[in-house]
N, C-alpha and C positions, 0 to 999 in steps of 0.2 A: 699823782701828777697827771697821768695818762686820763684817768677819768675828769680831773678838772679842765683839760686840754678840750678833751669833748664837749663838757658841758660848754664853755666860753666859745665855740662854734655853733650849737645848736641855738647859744641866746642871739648873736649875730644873725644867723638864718633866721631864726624867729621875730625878731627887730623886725628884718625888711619883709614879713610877712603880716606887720601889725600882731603878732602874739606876744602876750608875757609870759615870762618865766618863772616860776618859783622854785627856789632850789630847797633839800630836804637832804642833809649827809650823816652817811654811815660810817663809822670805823670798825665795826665789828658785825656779826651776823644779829648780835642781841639788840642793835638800834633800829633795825630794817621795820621791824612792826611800830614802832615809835613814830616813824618818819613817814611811814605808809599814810599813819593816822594824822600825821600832822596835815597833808594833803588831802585827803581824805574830802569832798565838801567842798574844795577850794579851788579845787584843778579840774580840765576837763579830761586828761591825759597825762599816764606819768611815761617818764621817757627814761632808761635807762641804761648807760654806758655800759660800753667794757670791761667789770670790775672783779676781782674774785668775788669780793666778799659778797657783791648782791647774785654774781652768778652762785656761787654755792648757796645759796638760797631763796630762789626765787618763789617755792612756792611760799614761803613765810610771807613774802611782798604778792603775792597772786592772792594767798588769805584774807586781806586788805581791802584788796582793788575790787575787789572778782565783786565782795562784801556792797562793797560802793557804787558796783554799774562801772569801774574807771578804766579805760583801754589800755596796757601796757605796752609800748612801742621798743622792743629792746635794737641795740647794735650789733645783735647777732643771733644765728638761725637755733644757736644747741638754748639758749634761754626762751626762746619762742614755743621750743619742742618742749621744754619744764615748763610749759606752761601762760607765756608771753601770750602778745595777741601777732603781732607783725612784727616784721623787719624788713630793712631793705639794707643790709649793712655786712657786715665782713664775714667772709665764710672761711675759715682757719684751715680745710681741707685745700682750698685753690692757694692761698699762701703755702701754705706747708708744698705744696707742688711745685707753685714758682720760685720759690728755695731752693729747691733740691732742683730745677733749672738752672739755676744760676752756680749751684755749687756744682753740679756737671761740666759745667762750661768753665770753672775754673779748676775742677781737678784735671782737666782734659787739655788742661794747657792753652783754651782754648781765650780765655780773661782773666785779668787778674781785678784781686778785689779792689784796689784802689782806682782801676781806671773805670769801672763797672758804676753805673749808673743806681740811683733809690729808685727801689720799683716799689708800686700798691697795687693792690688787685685791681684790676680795669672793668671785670664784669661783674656786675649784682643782678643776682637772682632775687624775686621777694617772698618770704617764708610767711605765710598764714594760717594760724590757726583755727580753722573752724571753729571747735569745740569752747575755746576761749571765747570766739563770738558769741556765740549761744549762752553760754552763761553767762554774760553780761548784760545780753538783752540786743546785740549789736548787727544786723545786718550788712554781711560784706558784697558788695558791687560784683556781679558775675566776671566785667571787664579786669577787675584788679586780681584773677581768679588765673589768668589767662598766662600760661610763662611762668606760675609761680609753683615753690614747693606748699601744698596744701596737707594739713595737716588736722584729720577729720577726726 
């Protein structure tokens, strides 16, 4: 559900950017090459959520891509580090913080959880992978270089 939630935002954002979307789903790690190849040719970029199943294997889906020249855009920095191309998307270390922010400030008497406000992460960092570049064939803009976790 979580990964469908994303995808149905990225096609909105994409809409008002004139891109289409083609979708390709996994249920398991054994469909990820299936679905690679189904894009494959067809796409100019795969984009992929927050999901176990493709994070516990992403280079199966980098085997693919990497294959094809196709940039892999993931939603977070530890899939990028296996192998993704970029992100600009959720970094689990700064949640896990402002968790235990907030769970301070209610063991401390200080909020309780029902009067406490939904917080998301406010600051993105962008995670680039070099190396994925290069093996794609892809040259990254010194400017997008700049602030960001690089990863050579």
């Amino acid at each position: 559900v979580n990964s469908q939630l994303q995808v149905e935002l990225l096609k909105k954002a994409a809409a008002a950017k004139g891109i289409t979307v083609k979708e390709a789903t996994v249920s398991t790690v054994n469909d990820i090459q299936q679905a690679a190849r189904s894009l494959a040719g067809d796409v100019q970029a795969v984009y992929v959520p927050t999901d176990n199943v493709l994070a516990s294997a992403i280079p199966t889906l980098i085997s693919v891509t990497e294959e094809a020249k196709l940039p892999v855009i993931c939603a977070e920095g530890g899939m990028v580090r296996a192998g993704g191309l970029a992100t600009l998307g959720v970094d689990y270390y700064k949640l896990g913080f402002q968790t235990g922010v907030m769970a301070a400030d209610i063991l401390s008497g200080k909020s309780k959880p029902a009067d406490m406000a939904i917080q998301a992460q406010k600051e993105f960092k962008p995670t680039i992978n070099l190396k994925e570049a290069a093996k794609i064939g892809l040259k990254v803009p010194e400017d997008l270089l700049k602030g960001a976790e690089v990863i050579k």
